[in-house]
Each structure stands twice: as structure tokens, then as C-alpha cells.
N, CA and C of each residue as an Amber inpcrd file, in Angstrom:
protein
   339
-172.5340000-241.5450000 -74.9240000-173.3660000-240.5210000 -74.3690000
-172.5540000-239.7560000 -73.3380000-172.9030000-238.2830000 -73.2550000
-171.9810000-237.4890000 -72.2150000-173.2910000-236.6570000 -71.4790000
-173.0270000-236.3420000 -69.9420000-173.9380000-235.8120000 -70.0790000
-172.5540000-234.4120000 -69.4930000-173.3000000-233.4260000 -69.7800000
-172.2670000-231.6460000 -69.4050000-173.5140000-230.5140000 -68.4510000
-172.7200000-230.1870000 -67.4880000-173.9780000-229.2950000 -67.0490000
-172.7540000-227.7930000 -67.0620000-173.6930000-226.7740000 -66.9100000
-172.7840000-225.5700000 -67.1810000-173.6630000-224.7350000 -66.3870000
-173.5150000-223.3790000 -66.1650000-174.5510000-222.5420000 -65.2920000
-175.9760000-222.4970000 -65.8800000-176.2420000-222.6030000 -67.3210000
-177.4510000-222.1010000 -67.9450000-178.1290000-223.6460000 -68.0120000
-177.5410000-224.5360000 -68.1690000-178.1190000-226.0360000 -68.5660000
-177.3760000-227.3010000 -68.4230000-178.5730000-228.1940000 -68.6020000
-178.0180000-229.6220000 -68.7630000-178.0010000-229.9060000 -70.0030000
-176.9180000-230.7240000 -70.6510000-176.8790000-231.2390000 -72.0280000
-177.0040000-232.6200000 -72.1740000-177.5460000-233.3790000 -72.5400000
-177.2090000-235.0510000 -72.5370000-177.0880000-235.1820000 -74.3930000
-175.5810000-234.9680000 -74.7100000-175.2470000-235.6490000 -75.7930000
-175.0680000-236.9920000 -76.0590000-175.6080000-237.6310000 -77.2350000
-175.9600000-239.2130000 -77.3810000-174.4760000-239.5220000 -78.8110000
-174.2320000-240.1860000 -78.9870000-173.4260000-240.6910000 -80.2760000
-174.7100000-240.8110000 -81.2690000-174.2190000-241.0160000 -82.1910000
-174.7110000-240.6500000 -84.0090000-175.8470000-241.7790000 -83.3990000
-174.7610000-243.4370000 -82.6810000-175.4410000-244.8760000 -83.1000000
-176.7160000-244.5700000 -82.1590000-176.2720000-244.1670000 -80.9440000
-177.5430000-244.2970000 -79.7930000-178.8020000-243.3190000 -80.1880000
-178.5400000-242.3560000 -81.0030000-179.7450000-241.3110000 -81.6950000
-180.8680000-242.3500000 -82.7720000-180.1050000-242.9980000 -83.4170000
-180.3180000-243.6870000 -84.5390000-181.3610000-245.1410000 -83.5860000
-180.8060000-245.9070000 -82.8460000-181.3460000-247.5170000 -81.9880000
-182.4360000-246.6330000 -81.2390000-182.6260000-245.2610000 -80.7750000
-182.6210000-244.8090000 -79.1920000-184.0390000-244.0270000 -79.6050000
-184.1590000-243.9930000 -80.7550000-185.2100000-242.8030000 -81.6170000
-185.2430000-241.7220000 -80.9250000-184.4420000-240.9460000 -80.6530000
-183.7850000-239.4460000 -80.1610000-182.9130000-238.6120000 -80.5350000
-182.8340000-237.5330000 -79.7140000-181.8500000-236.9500000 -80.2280000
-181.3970000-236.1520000 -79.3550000-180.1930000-235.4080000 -79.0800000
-179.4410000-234.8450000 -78.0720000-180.5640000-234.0370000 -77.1240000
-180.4420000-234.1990000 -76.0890000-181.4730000-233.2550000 -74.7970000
-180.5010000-231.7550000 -74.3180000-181.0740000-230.7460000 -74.2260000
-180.5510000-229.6290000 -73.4680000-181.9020000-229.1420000 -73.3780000
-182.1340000-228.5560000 -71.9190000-182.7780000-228.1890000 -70.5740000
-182.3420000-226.9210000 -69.7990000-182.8990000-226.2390000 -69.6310000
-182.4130000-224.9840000 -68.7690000-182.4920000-225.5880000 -67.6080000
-181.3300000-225.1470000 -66.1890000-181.5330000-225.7600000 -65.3100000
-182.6990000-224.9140000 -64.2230000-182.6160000-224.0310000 -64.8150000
-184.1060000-223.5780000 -64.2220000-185.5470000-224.3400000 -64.2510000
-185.3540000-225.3220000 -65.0200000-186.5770000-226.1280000 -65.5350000
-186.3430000-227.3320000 -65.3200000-184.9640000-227.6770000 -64.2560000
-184.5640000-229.2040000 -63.7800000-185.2670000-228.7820000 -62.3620000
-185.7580000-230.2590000 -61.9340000-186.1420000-230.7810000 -60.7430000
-186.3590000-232.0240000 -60.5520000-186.0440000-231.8070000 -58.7270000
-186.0670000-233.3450000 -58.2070000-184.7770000-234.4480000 -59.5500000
-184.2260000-233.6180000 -58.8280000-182.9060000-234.6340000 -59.0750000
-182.4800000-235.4950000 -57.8750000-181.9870000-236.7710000 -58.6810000
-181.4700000-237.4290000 -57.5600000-180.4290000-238.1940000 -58.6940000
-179.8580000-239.0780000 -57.4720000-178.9860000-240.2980000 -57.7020000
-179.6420000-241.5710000 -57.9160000-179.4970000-242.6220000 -58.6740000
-180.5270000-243.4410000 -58.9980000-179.1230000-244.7700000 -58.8690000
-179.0040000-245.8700000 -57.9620000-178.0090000-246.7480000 -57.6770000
-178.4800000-247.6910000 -58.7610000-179.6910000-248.0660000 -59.4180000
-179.5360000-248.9890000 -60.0190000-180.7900000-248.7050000 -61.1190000
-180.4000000-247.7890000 -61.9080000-181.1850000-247.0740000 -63.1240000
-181.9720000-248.5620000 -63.9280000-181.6010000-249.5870000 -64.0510000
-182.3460000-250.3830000 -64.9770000-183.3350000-250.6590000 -64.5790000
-183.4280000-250.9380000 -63.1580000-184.6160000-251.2210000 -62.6760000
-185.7420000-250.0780000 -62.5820000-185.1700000-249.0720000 -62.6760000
-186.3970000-248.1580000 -63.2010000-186.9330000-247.6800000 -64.7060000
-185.8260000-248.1070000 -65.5330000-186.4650000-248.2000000 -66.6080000
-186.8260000-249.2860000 -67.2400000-186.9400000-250.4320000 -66.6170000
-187.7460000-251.2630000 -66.7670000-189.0050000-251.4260000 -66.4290000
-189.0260000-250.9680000 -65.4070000-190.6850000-250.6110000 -64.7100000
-191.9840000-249.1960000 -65.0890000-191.1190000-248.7340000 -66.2120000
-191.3920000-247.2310000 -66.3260000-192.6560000-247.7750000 -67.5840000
-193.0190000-248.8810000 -68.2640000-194.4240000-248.9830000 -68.8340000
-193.3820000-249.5130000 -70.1940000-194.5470000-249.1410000 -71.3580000
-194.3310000-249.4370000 -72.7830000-193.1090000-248.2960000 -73.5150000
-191.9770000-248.6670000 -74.2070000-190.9120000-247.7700000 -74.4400000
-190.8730000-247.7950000 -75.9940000-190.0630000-247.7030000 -76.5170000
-189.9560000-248.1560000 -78.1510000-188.0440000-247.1670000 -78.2770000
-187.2140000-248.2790000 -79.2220000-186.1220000-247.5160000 -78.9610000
-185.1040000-249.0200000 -78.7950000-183.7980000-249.2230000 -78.4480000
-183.0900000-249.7890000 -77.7310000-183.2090000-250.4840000 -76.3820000
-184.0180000-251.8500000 -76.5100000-184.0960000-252.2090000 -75.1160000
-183.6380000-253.8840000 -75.0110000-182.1970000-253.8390000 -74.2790000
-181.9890000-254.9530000 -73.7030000-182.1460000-255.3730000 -72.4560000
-182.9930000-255.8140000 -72.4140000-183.0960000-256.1140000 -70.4310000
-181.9800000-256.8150000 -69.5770000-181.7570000-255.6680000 -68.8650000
-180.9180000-256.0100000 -67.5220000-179.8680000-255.7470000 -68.6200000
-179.7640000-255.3040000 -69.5180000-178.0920000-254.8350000 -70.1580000
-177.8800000-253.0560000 -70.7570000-179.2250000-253.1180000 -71.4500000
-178.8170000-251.2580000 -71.6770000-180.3460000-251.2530000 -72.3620000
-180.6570000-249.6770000 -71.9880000-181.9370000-249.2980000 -72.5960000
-181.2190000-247.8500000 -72.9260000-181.7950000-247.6920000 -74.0660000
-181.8530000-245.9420000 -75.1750000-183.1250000-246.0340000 -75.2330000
-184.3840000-245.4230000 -74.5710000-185.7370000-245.6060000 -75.1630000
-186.6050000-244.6160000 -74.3510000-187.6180000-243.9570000 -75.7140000
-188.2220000-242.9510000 -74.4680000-190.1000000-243.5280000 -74.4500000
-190.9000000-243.1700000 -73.3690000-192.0060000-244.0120000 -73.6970000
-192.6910000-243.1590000 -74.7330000-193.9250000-244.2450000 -75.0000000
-194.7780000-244.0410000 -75.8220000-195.1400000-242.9440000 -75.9480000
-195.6950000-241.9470000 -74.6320000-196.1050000-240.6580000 -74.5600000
-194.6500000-239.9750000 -74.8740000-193.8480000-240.1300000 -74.7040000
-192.3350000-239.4580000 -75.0550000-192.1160000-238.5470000 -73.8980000
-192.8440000-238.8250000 -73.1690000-192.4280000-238.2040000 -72.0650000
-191.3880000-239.0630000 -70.7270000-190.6660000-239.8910000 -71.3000000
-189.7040000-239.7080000 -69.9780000-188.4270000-240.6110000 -71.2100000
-187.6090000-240.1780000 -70.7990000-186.5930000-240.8820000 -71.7720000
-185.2070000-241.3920000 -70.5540000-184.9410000-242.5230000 -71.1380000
-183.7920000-243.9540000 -70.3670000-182.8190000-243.7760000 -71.3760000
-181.9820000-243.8780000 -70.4160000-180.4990000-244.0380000 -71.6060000
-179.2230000-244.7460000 -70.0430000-179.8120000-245.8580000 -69.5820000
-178.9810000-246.2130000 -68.7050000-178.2980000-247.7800000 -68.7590000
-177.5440000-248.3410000 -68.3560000-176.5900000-249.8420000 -68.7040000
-176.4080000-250.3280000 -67.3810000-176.6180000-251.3140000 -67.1910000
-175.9590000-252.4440000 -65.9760000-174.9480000-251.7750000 -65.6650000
-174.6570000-252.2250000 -64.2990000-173.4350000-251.4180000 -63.5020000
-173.1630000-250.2600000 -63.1330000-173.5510000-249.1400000 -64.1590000
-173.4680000-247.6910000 -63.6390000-174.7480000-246.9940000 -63.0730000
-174.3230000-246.2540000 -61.8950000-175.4500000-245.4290000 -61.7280000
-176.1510000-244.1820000 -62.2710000-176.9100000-244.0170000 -62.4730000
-177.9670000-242.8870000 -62.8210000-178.4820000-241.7860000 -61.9260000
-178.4220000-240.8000000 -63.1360000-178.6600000-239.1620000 -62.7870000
-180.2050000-239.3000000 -63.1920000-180.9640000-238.6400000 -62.2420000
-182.3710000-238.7660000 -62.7610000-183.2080000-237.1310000 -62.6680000
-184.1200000-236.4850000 -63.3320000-184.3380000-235.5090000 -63.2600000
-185.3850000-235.1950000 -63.6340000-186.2600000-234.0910000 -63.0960000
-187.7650000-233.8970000 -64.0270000-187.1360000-232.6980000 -64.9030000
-188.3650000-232.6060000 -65.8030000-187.9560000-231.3420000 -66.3580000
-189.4880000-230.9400000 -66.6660000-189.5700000-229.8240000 -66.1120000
-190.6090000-228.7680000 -66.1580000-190.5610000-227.6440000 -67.6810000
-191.6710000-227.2730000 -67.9850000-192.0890000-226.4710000 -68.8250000
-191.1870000-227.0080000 -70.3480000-191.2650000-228.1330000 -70.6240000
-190.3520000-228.7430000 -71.9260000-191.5810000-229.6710000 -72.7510000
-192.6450000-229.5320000 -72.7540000-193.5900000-230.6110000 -73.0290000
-192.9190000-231.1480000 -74.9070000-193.0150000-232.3890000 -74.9770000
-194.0600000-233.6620000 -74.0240000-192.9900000-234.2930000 -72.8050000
-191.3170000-233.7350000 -73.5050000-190.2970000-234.1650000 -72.1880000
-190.6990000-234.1400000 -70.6400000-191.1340000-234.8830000 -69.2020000
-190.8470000-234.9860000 -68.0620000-190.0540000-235.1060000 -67.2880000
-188.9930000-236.6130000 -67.7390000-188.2990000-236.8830000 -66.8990000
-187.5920000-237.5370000 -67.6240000-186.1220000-237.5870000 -67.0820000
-184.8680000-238.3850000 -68.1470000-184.0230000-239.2660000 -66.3280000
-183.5150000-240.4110000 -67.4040000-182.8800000-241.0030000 -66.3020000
-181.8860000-241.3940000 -67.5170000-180.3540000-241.1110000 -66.9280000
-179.1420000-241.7270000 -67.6740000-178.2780000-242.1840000 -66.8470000
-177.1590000-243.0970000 -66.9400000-176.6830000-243.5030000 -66.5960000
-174.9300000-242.7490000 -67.0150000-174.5110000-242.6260000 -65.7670000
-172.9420000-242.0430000 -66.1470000-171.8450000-242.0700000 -64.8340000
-171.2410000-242.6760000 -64.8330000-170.2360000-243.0170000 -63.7490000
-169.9210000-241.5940000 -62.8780000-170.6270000-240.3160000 -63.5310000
-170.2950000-239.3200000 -62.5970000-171.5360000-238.6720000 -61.7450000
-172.7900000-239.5940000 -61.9010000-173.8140000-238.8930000 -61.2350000
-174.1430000-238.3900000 -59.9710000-173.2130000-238.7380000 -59.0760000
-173.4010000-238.0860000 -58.2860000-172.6720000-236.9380000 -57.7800000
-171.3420000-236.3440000 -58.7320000-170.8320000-235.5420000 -58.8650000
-172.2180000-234.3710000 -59.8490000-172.5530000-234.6070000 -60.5550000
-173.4290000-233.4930000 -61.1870000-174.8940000-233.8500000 -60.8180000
-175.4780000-234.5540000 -60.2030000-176.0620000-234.2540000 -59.0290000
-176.3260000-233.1170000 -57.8500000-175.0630000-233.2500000 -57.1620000
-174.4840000-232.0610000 -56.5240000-174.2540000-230.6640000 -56.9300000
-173.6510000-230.8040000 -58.7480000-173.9400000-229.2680000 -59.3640000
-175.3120000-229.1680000 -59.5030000-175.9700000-229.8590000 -60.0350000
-177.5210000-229.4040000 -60.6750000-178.4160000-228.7740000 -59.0410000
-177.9420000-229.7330000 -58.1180000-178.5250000-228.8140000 -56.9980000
-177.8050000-227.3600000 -55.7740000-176.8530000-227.3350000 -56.5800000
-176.6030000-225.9430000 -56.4600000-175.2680000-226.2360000 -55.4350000
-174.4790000-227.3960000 -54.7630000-174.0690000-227.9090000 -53.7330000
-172.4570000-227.3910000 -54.2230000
């Protein structure tokens, strides 16, 4: 998984396998329609707590899974931290949390820093 931000958007590209385990498929978002971003130090624990998922879920090792309503989608692993974000006017999408050793570098872009 990569995630790329550029002036117009966020992209979170997944590999072929994680589309396939993850029941998804690549995310792009205008960043006009990102909010409340943050840095997330220990992403599993919030997508563990986030309700009923369906998708890729190993606990406490890696989740690909978005919930039931499909409104918030996990794609984060033990050890790395997480980029977390709402996303406005994308229905049924809300909120995505991934995990990527650079989140708090694009963090800082997505909020304009």
C-alpha cells in the first residue's frame, strides 16, 4: 500500500493482494474534502475498537477492512504509525486510517504546513 498526496488529492493505492483479502479498492479524495487529520501512534488499537469489519483482520498484527456500513476503512500493521482522516462529501466513505512510516510527514502536507 502507498499512500501519495499531490495539490488536488489524497491517493491510498493498495497491491492487487490487499484489494482482493481487504474487499476494496484504491481510495482517491479531493483534499478539499479531507478533514481532521491527524497522526495516529498506534493505529491498531483503533481499528480494533472501530465495531464489526469484514475484510483482512489479524489482531494486533494487520487489518485491510472497512466496516459494515463501509464507511470507515483500516489498512494499518503493528509497529507503524497511522495517517487518519475524515472525508467529507464521498458517501458511504467517512473516515480512513492507514498505516505508513511517513505519516507524519503527509500529515503536515494534507494540513497545508
Amino acid at each position: 500500500m502507498r499512500v501519495f498526496v499531490s495539490e488536488d488529492s489524497i491517493e491510498v493505492r493498495f497491491a492487487r493482494w490487499q484489494k482482493i483479502v481487504g474487499l476494496t479498492r484504491n481510495i482517491s479524495v479531493s483534499r478539499s474534502d479531507v478533514s481532521d487529520v491527524q497522526v495516529v501512534e498506534q493505529p491498531m488499537r483503533d481499528a480494533m475498537r472501530s465495531g464489526m469489519k469484514f475484510g483482512l483482520r489479524l489482531p494486533w498484527l494487520y487489518y485491510i477492512a472497512r466496516t459494515i456500513r463501509l464507511d470507515q476503512l483500516f489498512a494499518v500493521r503493528r509497529g507503524q504509525p497511522g495517517l487518519s482522516f475524515a472525508v467529507d462529501n464521498a458517501s458511504p466513505l467517512k473516515h480512513v486510517l492507514v498505516s505508513t512510516p511517513e505519516a507524519e510527514q503527509l500529515a503536515r502536507q494534507l494540513q497545508g504546513a
